[in-house]
MIZALO-188833 format. One record per atom (N, C-alpha, C): residue number from 1; residue in one letter; atom name; x, y, z. Coordinates in Angstrom, 3 decimals. Example, Ala and Ser with C-alpha at 12.3 -4.5 7.8 and 13.67 -1.06 7.14 Angstrom:
<pts>
{1 A N {13.190 -5.690 7.800}} {1 A CA {12.300 -4.500 7.800}} {1 A C {13.200 -3.300 7.800}} {2 S N {12.850 -2.250 7.080}} {2 S CA {13.670 -1.060 7.140}} {2 S C {12.900 0.030 7.870}} 
</pts>
This chain:
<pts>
{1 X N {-71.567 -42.202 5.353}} {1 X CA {-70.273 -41.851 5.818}} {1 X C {-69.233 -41.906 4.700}} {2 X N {-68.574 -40.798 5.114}} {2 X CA {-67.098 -40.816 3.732}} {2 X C {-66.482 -41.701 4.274}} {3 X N {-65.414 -41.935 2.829}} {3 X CA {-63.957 -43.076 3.562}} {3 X C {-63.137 -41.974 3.052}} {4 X N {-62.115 -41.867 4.088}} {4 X CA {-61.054 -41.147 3.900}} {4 X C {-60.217 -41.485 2.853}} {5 X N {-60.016 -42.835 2.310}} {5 X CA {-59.098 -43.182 1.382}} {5 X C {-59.716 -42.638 0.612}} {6 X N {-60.969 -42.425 0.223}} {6 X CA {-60.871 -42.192 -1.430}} {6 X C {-61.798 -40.969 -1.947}} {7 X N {-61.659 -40.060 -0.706}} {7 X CA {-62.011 -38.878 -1.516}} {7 X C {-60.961 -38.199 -1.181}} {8 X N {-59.582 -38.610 -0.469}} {8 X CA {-57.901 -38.109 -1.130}} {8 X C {-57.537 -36.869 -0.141}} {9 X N {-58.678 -36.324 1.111}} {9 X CA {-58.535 -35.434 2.103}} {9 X C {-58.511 -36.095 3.021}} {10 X N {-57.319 -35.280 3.773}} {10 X CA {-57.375 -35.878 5.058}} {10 X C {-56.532 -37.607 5.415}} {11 X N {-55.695 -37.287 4.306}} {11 X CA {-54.958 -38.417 4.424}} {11 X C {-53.797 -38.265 4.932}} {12 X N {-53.139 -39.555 5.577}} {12 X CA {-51.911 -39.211 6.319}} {12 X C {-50.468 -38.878 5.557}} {13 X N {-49.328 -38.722 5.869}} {13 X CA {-48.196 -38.276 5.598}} {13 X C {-47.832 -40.100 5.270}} {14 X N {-47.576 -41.021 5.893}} {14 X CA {-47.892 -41.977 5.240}} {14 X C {-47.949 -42.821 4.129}} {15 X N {-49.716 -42.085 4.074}} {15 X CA {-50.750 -42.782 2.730}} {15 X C {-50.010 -42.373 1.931}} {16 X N {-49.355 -40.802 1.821}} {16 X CA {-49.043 -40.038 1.109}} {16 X C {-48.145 -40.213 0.394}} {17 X N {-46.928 -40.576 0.843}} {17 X CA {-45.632 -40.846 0.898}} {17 X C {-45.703 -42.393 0.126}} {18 X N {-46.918 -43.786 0.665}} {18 X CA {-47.033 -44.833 -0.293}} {18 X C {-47.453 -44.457 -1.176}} {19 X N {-48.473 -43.242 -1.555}} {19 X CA {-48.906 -43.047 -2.907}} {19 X C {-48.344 -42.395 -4.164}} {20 X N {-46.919 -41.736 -3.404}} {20 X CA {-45.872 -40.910 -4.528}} {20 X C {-44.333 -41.254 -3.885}} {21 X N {-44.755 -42.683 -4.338}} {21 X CA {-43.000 -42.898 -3.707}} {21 X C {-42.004 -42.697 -4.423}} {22 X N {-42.214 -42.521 -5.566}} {22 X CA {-41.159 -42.141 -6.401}} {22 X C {-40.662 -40.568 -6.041}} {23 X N {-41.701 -39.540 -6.061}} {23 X CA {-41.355 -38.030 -5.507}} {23 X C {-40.858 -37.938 -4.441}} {24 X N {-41.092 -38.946 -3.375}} {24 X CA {-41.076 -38.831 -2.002}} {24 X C {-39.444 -39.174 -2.111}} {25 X N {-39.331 -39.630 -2.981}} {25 X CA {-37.370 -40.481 -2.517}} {25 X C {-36.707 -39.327 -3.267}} {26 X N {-37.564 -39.139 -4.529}} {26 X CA {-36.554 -38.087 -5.183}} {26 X C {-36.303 -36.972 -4.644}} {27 X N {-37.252 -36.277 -3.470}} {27 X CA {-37.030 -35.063 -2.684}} {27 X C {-36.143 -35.411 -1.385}} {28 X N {-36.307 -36.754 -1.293}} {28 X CA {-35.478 -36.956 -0.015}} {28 X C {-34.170 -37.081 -0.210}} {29 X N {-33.840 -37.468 -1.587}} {29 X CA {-32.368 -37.598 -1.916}} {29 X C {-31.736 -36.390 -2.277}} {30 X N {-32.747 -35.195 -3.063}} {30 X CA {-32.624 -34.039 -3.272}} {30 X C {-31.864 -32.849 -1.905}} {31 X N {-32.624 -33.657 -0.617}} {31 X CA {-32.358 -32.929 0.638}} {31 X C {-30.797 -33.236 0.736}} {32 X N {-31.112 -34.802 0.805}} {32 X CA {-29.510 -35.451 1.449}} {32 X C {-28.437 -34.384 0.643}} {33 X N {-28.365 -34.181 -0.603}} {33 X CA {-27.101 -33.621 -1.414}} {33 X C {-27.109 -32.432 -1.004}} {34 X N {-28.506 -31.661 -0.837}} {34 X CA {-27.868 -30.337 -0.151}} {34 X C {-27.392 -29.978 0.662}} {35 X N {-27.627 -30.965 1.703}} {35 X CA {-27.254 -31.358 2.835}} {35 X C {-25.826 -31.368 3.042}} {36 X N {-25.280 -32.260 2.012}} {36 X CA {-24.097 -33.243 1.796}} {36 X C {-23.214 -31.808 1.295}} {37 X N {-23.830 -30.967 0.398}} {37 X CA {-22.902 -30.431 -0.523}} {37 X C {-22.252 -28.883 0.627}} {38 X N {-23.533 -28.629 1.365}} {38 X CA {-23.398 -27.197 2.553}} {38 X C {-22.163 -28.092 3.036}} {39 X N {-22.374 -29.065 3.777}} {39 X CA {-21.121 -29.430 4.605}} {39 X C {-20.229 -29.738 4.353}} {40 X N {-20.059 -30.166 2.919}} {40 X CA {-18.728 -30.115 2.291}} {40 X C {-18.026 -28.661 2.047}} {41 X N {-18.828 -28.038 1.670}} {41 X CA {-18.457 -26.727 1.534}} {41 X C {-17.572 -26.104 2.842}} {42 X N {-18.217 -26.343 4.001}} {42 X CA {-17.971 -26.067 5.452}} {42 X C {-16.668 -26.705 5.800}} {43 X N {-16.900 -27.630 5.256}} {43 X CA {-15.646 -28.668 5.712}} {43 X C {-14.351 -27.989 4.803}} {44 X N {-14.214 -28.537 3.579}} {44 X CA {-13.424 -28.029 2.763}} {44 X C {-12.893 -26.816 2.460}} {45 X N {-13.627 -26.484 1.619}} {45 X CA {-14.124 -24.748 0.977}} {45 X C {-13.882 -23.757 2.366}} {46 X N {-14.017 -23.397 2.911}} {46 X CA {-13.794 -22.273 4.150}} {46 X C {-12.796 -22.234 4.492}} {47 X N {-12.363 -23.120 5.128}} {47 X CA {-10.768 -23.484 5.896}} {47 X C {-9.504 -23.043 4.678}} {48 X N {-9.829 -23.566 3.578}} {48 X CA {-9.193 -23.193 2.177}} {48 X C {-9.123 -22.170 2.138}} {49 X N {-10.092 -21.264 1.969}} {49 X CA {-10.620 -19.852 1.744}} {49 X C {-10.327 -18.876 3.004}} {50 X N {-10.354 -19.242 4.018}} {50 X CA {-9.964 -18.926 5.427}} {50 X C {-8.039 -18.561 5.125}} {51 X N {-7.538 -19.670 5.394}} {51 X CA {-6.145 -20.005 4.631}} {51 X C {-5.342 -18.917 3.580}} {52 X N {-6.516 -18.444 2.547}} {52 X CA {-5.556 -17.758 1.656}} {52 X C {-6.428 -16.015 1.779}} {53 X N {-6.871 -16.028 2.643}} {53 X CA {-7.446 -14.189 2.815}} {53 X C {-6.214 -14.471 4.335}} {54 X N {-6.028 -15.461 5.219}} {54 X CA {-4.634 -14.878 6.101}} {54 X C {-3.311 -14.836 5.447}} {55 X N {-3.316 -15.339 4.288}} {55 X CA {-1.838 -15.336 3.639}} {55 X C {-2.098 -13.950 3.437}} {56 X N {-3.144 -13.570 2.254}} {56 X CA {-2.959 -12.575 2.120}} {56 X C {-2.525 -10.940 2.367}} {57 X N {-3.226 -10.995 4.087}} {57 X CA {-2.977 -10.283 4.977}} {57 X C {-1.454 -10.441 5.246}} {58 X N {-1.013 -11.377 5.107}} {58 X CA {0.572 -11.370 5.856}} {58 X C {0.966 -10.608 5.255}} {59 X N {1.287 -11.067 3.777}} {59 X CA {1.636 -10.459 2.594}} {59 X C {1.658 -8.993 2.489}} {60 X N {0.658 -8.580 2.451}} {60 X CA {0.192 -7.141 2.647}} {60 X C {0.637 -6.123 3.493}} {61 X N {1.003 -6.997 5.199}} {61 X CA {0.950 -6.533 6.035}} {61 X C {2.846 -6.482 6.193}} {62 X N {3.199 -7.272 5.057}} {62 X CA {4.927 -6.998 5.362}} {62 X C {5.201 -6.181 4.139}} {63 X N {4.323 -6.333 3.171}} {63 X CA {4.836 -5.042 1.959}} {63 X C {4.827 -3.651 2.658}} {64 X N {3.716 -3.327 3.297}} {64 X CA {3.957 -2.242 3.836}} {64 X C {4.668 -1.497 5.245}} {65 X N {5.010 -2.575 5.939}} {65 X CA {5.968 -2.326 7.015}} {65 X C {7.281 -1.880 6.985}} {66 X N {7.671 -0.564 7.040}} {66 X CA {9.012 -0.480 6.916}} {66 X C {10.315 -1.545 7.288}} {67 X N {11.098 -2.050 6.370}} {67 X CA {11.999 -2.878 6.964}} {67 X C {12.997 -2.469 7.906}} {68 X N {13.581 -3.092 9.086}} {68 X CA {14.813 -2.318 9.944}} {68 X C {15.639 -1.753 9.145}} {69 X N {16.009 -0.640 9.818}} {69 X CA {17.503 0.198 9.283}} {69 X C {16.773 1.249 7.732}} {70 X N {15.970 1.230 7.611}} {70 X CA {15.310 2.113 6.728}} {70 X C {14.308 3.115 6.865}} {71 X N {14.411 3.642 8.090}} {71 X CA {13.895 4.857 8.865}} {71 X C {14.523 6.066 8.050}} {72 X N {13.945 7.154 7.416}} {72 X CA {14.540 8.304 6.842}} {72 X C {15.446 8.764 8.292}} {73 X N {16.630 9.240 8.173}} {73 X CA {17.443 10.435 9.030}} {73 X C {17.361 11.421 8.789}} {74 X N {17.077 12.741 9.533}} {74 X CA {17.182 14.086 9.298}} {74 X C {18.900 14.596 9.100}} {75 X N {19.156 14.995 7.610}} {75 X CA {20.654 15.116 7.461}} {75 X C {20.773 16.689 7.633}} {76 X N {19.888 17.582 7.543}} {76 X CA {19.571 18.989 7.604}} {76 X C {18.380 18.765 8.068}} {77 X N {18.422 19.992 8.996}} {77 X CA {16.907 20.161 9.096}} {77 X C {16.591 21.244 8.317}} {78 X N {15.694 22.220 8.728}} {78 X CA {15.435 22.917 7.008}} {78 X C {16.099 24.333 7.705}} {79 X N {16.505 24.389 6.358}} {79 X CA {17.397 25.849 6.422}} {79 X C {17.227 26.635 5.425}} {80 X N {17.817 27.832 5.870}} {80 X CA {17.110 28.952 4.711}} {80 X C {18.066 29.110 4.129}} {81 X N {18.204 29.501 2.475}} {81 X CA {19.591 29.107 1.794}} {81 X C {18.851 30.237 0.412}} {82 X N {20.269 31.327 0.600}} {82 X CA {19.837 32.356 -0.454}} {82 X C {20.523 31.751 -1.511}} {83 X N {19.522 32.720 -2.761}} {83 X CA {19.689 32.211 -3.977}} {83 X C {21.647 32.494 -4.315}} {84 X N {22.082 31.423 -5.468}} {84 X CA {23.621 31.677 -5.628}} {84 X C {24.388 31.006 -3.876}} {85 X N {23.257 30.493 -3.021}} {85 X CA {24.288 29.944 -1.943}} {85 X C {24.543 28.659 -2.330}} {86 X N {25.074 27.712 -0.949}} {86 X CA {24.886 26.360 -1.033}} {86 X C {24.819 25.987 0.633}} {87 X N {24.215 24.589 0.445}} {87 X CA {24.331 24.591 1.621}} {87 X C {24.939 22.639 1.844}} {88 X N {25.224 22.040 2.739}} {88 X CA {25.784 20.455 3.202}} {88 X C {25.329 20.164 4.179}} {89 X N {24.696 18.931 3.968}} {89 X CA {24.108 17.615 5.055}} {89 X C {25.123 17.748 6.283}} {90 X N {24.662 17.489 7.744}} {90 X CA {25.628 17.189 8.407}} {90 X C {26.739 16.143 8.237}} {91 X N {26.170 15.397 7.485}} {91 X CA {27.254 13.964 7.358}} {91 X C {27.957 14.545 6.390}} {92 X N {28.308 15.935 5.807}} {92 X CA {29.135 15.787 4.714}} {92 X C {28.945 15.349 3.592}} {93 X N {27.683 14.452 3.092}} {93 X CA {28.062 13.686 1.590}} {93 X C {26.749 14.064 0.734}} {94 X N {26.586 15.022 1.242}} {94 X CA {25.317 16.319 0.408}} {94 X C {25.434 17.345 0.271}} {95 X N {25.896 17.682 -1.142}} {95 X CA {25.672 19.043 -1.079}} {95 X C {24.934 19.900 -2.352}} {96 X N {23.795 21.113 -1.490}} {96 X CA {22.945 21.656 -2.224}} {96 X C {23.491 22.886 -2.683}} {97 X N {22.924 23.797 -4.221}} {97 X CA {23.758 24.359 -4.562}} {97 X C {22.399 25.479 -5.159}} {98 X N {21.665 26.389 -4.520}} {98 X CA {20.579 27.347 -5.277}} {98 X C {21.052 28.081 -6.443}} {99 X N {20.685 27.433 -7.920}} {99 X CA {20.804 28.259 -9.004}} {99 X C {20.327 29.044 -8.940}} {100 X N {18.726 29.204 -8.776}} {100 X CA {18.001 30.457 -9.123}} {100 X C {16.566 30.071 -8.129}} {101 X N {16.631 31.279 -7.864}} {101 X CA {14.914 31.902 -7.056}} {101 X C {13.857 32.309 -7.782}} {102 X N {12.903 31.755 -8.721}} {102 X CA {12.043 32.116 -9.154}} {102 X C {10.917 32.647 -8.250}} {103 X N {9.236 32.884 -9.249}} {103 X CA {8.519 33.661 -7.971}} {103 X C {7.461 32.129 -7.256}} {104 X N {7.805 31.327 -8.091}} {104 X CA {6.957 29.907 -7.848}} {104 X C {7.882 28.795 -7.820}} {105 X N {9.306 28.907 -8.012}} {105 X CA {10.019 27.695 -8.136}} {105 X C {11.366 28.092 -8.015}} {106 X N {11.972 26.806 -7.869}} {106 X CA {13.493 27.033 -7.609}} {106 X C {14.270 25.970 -8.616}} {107 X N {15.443 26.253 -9.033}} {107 X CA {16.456 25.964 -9.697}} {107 X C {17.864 25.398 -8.679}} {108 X N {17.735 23.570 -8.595}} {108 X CA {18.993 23.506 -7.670}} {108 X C {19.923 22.696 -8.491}} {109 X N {21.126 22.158 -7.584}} {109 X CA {22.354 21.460 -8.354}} {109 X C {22.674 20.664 -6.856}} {110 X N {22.555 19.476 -7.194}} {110 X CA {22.621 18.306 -5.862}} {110 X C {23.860 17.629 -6.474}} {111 X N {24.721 17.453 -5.187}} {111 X CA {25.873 16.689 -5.585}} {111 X C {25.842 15.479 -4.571}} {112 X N {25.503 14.291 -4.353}} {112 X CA {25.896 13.206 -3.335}} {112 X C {27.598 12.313 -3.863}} {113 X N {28.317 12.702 -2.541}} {113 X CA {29.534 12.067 -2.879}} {113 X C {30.361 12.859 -3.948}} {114 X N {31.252 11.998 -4.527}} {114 X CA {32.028 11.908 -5.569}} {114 X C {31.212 12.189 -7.253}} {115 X N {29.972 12.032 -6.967}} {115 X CA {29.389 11.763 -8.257}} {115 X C {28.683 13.316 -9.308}} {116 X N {28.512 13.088 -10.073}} {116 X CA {28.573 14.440 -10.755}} {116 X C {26.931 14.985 -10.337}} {117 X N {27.263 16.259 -10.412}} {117 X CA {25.680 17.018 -9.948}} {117 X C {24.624 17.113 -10.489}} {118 X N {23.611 16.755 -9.876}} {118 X CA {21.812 16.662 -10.602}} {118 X C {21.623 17.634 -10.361}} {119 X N {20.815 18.346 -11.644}} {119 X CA {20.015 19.552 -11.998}} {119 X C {18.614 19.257 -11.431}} {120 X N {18.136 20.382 -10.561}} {120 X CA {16.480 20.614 -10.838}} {120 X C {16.043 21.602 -11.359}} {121 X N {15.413 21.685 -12.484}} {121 X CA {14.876 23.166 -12.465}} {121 X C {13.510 23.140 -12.237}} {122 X N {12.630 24.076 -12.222}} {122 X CA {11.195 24.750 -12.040}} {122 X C {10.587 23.668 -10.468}} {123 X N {11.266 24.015 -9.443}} {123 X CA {11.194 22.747 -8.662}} {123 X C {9.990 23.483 -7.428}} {124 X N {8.669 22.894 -7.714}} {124 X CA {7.838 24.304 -7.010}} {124 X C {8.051 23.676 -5.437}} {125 X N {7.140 24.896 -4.638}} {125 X CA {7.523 24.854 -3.212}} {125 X C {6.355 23.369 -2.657}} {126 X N {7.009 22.410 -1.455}} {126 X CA {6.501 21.865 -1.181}} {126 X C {6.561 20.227 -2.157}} {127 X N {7.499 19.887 -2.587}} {127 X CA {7.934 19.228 -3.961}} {127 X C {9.136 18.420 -2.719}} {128 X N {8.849 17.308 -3.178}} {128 X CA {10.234 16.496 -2.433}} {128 X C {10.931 15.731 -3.650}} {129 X N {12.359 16.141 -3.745}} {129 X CA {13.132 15.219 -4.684}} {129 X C {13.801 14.038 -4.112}} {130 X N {14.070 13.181 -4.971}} {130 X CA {14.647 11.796 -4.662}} {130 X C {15.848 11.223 -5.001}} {131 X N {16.934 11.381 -4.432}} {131 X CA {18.389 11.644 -5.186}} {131 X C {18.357 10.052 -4.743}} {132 X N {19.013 8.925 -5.508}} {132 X CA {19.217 7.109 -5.399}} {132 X C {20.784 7.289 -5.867}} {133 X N {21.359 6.899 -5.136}} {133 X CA {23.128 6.345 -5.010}} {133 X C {22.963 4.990 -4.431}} {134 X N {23.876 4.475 -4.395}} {134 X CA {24.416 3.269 -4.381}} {134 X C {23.940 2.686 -2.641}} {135 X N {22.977 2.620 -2.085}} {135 X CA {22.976 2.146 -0.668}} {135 X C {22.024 3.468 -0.063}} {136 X N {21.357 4.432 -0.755}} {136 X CA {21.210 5.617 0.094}} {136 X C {20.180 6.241 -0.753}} {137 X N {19.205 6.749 -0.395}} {137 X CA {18.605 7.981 -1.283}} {137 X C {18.438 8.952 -0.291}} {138 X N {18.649 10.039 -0.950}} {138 X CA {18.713 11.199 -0.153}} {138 X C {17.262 11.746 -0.249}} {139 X N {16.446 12.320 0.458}} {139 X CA {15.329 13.266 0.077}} {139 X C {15.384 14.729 0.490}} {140 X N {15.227 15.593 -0.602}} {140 X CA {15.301 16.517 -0.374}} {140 X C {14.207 17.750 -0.120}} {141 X N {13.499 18.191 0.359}} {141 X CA {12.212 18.767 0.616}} {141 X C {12.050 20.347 0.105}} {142 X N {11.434 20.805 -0.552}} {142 X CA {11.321 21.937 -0.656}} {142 X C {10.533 22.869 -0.149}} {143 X N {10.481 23.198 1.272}} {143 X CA {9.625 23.725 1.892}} {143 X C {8.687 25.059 1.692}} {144 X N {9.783 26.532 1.231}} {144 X CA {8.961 27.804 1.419}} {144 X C {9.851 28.285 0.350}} {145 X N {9.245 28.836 -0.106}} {145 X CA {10.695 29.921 -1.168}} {145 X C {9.977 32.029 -0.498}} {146 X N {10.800 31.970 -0.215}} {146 X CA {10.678 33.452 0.439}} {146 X C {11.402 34.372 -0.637}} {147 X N {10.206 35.377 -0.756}} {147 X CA {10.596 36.055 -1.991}} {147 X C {10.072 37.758 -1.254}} {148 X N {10.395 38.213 0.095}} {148 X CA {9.887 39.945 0.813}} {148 X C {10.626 40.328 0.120}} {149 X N {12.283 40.262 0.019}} {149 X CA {13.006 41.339 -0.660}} {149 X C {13.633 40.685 -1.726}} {150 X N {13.555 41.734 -3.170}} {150 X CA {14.302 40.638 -4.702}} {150 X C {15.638 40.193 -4.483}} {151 X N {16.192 41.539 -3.349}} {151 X CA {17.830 41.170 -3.526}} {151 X C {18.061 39.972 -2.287}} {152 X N {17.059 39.243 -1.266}} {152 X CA {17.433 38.608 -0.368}} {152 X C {16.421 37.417 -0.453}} {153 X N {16.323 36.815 -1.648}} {153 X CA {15.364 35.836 -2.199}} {153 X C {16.056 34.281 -1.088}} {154 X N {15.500 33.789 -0.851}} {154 X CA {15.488 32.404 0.087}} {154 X C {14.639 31.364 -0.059}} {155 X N {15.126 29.648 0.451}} {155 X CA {14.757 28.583 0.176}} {155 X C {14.842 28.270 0.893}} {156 X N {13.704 27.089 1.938}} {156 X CA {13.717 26.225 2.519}} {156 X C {14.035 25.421 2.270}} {157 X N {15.021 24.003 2.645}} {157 X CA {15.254 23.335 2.293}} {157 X C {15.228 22.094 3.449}} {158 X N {15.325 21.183 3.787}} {158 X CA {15.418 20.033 4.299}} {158 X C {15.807 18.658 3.932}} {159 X N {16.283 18.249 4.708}} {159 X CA {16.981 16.338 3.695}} {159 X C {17.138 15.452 4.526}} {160 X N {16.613 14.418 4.110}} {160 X CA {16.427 13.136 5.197}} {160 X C {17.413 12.713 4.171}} {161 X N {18.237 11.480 4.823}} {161 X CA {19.044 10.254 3.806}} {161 X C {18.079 8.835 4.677}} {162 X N {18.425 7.808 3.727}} {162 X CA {17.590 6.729 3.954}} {162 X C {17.985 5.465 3.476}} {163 X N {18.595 4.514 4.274}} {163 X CA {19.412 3.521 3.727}} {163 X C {18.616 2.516 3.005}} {164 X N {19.153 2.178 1.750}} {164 X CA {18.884 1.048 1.166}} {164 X C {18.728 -0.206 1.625}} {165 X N {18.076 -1.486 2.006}} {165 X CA {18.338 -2.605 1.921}} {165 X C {19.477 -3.395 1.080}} {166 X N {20.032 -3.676 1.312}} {166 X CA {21.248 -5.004 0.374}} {166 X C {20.452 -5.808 -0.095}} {167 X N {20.251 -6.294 -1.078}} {167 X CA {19.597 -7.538 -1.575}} {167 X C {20.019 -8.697 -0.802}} {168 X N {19.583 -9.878 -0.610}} {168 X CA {20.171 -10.990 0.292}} {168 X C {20.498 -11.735 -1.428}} {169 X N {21.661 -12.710 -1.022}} {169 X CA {22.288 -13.328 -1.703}} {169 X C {21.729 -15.130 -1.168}} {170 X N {21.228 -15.464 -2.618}} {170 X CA {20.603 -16.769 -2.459}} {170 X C {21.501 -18.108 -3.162}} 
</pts>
């Protein structure tokens, strides 16, 4: 008859464990830290990390939200405006001025207010300009340039105004 002790099969978890106690602790301590380190992670690390992907989102989510009172207004809606015309915002404090009708572009003269007039030239169709005054930018749209007859050349035009924010005072 064999003895189980000592031909080394068939031995228990145990025998095993008295016969490599040194491996046996070093894998068991090996477990504990991974153990230790996942749930620290869980604990700590996530909630942290959790924390700054919702900041982030806030962040994000107010850069791109229009602020109140900064909705574009329709100051014209679009109108057809022959070359050498001009045309004014309903509010009065715009006014467009057609230099020239090219066969791809237009030539204008924007006056907002009191202030001296911006040139556009080669301004092709479908092109939005951005006039900035003091509290306001105007946008101006360039919709169609209609060119059936040379002597009755025409521009679409359109203009939102759009109030500035005030800076807050800290």
């Amino acid at each position: 008859m064999h003895d189980k002790r000592t031909d080394g099969e068939g031995t228990s978890l145990a025998d095993q464990f008295k016969r490599h106690w040194f491996v046996s602790i070093l894998l068991l301590c090996c477990a504990v830290a991974v153990a230790t380190w996942g749930l620290a992670y869980q604990l700590l690390v996530s909630p942290r990390d959790f924390e700054i992907h919702k900041l982030e989102r806030e962040v994000a989510e107010k850069n791109t939200q229009p602020q109140t009172g900064t909705i574009p207004n329709i100051v014209l809606p679009r109108t057809w405006v022959p070359e050498g015309g001009s045309v004014t915002t309903k509010d009065g404090s715009c006014l467009i001025h057609v230099d020239y009708i090219g066969l791809i572009d237009v030539g204008l003269s924007v006056t907002v207010g009191a202030e001296q007039p911006q040139k556009f030239k080669n301004v092709a169709s479908g092109t939005r300009l951005s006039i900035q005054t003091q509290g306001t930018v105007y946008y101006v749209d360039i919709h169609e340039i209609n060119q059936t007859n040379p002597k009755d050349k025409q521009v679409g035009i359109e203009v939102a105004r759009q109030s500035t924010p005030k800076p807050t005072q800290k």
